[in-house]
C-alpha positions in Angstrom: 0.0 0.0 0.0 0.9 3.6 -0.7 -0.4 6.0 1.6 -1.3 9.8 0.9 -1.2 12.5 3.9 -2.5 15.9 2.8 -3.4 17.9 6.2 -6.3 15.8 8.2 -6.6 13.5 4.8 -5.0 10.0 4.0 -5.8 8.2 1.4 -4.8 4.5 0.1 -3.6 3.2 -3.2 -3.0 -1.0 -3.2 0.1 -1.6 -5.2 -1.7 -4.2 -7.3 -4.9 -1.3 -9.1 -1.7 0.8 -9.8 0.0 -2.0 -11.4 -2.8 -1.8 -14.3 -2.8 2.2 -14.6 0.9 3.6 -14.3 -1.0 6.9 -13.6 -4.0 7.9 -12.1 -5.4 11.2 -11.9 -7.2 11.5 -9.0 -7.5 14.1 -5.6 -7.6 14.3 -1.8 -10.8 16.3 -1.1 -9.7 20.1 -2.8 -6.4 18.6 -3.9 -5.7 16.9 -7.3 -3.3 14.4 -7.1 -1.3 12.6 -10.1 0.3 9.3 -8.2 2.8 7.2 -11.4 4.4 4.2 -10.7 6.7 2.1 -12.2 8.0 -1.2 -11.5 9.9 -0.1 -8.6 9.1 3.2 -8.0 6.1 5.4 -6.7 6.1 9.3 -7.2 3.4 11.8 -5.6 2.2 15.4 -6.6 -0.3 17.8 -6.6 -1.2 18.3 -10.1 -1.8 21.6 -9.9 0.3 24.3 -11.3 -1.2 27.7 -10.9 -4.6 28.1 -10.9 -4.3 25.4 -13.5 -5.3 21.6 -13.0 -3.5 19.2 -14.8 -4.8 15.7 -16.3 -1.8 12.9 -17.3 -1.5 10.5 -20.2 0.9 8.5 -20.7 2.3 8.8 -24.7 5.5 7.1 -26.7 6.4 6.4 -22.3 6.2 10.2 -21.3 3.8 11.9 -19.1 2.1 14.6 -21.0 -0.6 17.0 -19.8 -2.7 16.8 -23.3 -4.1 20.3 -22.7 -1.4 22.0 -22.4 1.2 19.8 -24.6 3.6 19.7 -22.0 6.0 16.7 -20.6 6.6 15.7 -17.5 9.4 13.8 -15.6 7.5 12.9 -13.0 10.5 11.4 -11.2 11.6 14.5 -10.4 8.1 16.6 -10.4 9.6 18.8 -13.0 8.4 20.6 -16.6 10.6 19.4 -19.6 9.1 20.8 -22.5 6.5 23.5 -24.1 4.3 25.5 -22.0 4.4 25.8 -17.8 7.0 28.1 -18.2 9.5 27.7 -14.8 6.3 25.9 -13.0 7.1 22.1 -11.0 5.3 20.4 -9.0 4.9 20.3 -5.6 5.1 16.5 -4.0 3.1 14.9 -1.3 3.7 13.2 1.5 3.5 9.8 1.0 4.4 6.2 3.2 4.5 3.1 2.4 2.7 1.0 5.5 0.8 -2.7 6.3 -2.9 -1.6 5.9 -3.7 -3.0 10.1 -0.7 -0.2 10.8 -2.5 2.7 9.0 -5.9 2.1 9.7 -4.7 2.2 13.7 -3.4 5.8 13.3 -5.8 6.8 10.9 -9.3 4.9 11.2 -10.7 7.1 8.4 -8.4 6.4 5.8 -10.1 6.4 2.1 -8.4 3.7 -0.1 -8.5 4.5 -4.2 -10.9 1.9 -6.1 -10.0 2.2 -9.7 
């Protein structure tokens, strides 16, 4: 399990649903998230640059943000190419605990359902 704390908030992601997706566009209450995974590795952001919200797809294996053309290297949380201008994002907190361990500090934990 991967496990999101943003402020009061913590939400689950089971290693297996992100197996199948590789990225998921999703959020913790006000704040869109982008979690990417590969095969050994597990990186976290808000997805928002600005006052700009950002959707990933993954194209020719880069992250691009269709609407606004620009790549990603979401190891690092930073712009490559095109538009964004100077903007990176900002990561979240993440951990990576047994499910029994979690849900003992933090009994409301949401877990992502794909």
């Amino acid at each position: 399990m991967i496990d999101l704390v943003l402020g009061q908030q913590v939400k689950a992601y089971n290693f297996s649903n992100l197996d199948q997706a590789s990225v998921v566009n999703g959020s913790m209450g006000e704040f869109p998230v982008v979690v990417w995974v590969d095969v050994d590795e597990c990186h976290v952001y808000l997805r928002q640059v600005g006052d700009q919200v950002l959707t990933f797809i993954i194209v020719n294996c880069m992250d691009i943000d269709p609407d606004s053309a620009t790549r990603w290297n979401v190891q690092r949380g930073l712009r490559l190419k095109r538009s964004l201008s100077g903007m990176d994002f900002q990561p979240v907190p993440r951990m990576s605990v047994f499910d029994w361990a979690r849900d003992s500090c933090y009994p409301d934990t949401v877990t992502y359902q794909p």
